[in-house]
C-alpha positions in Angstrom: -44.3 -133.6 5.6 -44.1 -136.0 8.4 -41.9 -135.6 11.3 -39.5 -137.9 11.6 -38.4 -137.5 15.1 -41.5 -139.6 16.0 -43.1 -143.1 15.2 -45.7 -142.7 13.0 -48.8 -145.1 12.8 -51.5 -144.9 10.2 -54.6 -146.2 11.6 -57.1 -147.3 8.3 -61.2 -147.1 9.9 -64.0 -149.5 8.5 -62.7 -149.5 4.4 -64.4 -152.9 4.3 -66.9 -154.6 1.9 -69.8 -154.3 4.9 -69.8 -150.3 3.8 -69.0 -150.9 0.1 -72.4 -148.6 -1.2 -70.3 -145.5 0.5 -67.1 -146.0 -1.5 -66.2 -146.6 -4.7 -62.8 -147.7 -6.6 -61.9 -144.1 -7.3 -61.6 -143.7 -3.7 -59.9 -146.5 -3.4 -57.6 -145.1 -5.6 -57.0 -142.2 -3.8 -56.1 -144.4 -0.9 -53.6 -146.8 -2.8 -52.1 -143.5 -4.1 -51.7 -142.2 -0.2 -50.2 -145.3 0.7 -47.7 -145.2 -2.3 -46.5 -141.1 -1.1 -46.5 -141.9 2.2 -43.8 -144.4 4.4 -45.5 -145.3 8.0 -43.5 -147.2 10.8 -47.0 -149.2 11.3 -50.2 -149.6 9.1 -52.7 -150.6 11.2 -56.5 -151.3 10.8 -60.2 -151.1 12.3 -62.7 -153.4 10.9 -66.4 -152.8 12.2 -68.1 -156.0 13.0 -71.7 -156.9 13.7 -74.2 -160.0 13.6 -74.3 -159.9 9.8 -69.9 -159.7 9.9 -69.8 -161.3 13.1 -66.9 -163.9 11.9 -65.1 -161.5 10.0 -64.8 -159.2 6.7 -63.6 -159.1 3.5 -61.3 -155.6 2.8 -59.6 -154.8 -0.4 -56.3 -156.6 -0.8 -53.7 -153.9 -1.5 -54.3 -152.6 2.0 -53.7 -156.0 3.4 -50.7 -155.9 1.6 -49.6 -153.1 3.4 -50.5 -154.2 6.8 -48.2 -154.0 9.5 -50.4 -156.3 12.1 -53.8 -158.2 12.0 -56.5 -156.1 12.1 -58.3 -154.9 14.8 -62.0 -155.7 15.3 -64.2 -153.4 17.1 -68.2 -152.6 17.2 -69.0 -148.4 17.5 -72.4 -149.3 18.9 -73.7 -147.4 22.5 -76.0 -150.3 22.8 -73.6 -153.0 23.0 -72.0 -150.8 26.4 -75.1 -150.6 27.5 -76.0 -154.1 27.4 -72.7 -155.0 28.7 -73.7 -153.1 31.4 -76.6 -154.5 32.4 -75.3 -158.2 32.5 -72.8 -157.0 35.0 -75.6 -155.0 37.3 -74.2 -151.6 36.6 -76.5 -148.9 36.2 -76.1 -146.7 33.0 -77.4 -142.6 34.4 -74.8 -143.7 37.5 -71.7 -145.2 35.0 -72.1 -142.0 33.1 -72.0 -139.6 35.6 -68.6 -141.5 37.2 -67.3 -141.1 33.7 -68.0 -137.2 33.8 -66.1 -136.4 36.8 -63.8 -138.9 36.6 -62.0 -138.9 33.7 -64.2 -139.9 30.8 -62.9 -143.8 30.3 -62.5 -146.5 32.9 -61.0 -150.2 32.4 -63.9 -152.6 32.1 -64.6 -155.8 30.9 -60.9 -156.8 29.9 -61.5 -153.3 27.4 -62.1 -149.6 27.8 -65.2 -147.9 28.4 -65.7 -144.1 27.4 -68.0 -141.4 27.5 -67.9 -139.5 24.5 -69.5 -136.0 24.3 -72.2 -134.9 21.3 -70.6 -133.4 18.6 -73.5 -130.6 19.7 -74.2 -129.9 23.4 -77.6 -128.5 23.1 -77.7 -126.5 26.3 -76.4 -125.2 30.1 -77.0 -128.6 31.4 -75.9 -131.2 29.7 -72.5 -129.1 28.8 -71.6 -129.3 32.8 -73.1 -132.7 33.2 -76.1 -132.3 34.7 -78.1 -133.5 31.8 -75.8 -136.7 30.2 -78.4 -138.1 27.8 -76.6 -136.4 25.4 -73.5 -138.1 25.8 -73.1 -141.9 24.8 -70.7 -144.6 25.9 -68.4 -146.7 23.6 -66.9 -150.1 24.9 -63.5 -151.4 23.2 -62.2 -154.5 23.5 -58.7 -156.0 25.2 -56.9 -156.0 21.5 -58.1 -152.4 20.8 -57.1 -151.2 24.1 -53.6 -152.7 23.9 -53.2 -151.2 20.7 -54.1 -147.9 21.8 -51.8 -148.0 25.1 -48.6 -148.8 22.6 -49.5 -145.2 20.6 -49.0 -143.1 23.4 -45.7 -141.6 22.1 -46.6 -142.0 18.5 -48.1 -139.7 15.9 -51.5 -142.0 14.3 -52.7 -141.1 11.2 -56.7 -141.6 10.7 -58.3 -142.3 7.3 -61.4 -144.2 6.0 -65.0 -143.7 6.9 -67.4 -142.3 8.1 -65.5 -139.4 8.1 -68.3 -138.1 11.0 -69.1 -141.7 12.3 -66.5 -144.2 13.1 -63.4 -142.1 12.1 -65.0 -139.0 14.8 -65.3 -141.8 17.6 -61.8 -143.0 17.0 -60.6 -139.6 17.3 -62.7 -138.6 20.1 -61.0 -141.8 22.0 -57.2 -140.9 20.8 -57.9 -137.1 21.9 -59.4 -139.1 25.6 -56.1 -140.6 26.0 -53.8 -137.6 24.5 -52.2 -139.5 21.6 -51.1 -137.1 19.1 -53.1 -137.7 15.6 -54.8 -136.5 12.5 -57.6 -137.0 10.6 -56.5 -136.7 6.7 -60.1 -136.0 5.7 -59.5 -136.2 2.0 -59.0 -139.8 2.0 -61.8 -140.7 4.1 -65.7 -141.3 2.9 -68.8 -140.4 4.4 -71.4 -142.0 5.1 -73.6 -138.8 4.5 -74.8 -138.7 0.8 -74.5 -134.9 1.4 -71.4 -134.5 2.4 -68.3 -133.1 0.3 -66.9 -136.5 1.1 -69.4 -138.9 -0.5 -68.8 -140.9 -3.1 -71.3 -143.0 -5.4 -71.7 -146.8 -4.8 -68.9 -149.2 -5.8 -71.6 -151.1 -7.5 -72.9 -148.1 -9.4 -69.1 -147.0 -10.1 -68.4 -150.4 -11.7 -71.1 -150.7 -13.9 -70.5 -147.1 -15.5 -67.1 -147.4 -16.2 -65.8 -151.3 -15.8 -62.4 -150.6 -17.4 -60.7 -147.3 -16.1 -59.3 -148.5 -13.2 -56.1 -149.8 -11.4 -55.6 -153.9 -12.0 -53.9 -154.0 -9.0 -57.4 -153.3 -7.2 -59.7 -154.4 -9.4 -60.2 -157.5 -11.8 -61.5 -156.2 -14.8 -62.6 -159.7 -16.1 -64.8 -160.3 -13.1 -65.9 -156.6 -12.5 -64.9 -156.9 -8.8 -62.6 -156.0 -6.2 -60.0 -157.8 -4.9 -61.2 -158.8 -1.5 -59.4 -161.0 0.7 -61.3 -162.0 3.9 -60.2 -160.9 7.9 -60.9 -163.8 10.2 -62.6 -161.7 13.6 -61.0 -164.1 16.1 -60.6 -162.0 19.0 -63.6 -159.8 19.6 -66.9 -161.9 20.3 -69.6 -160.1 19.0 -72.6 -159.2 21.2 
């Protein structure tokens, strides 16, 4: 039961056609069902983007129906921080250990930058910072940021995938700037074909059964998904 004494925001990670082999339209079921239970004061929504999505990405229709605001694009990539920091002359080791003391983020580059622990400190060293190898930075951009400085008195709701990727590093950065959320794990997906939370390729799913599923998310004539395509137009990819 939500509380409604507070704004709540349901933040939607990565359900995009660029991770389509690690959902299928049974979980997108499961998701159109949440969103039918549940009343939000803002659906809002992370699309990953990278140089094969660099322009934008296609994600299934009924959640752009529900959307409250254009998505936000982002890229959960240590490499693109680093190299950010390089073509400003900042040295990573020294940046990291700043982060440690300081406060673990920093304003940078019109965005955030944070250092997120391992979800496993393997010893003495790098758990009091001495050893930061361990650790890895994450750079978000100005529209992220913005979004994440209007949540500070709101409850966000996290669903979507990978349940231990992208929807851990979102968490990790809300729990960085003590915004109140949750992760509803049964509606998210993992990218893990181990995991409890897997589910069998869209592709796969379709092929089996064509015919079982919801119109409203899937055109049974054409055997695909109703996509509708997210222009990126404020996050330049690196």
């Amino acid at each position: 039961m939500l509380d409604y004494g507070q704004k709540h925001v349901l933040l939607i990670v990565d359900i995009q056609r660029k991770y389509e082999q690690y959902f299928n339209l049974t979980y997108l079921q499961k998701v159109n069902k949440y969103l039918k239970k549940h009343s939000f004061d803002e659906v809002r929504m992370l699309i990953d983007t990278f140089y094969d999505n660099m322009h934008g990405d296609y994600i299934p229709a009924f959640l752009d129906n529900n959307l409250t605001h254009v998505p936000i694009f982002k890229q959960y990539s240590s490499q693109l921080a680093v190299n950010l920091l390089r073509q400003k002359g900042i040295d990573e080791p020294e940046i990291k250990k700043e982060l440690f003391l300081y406060k673990r983020y920093c304003p940078f580059n019109d965005g955030l930058l944070f250092l997120l622990e391992p979800n496993y400190i393997p010893n003495y060293a790098a758990c009091h910072g001495d050893e930061l190898d361990y650790y890895h930075l994450e750079f978000i951009p100005s529209s992220f940021k913005e979004f994440l400085l209007s949540c500070q008195s709101k409850q966000i709701h996290l669903i979507g995938g990978g349940y231990s990727k992208c929807v851990a590093i979102t968490q990790k950065i809300l729990n960085l700037l003590h915004i109140n959320n949750l992760v509803h794990a049964r509606v998210c997906y993992e990218i893990d074909n181990f995991s409890s939370l897997s589910y069998c390729s869209l592709r796969y799913e379709i092929e089996q059964d064509p015919n079982k599923h919801l119109e409203e998310i899937y055109n049974h004539r054409t055997k695909e998904v109703h996509w509708i395509f997210k222009e990126n137009a404020t996050f330049q990819v690196k």
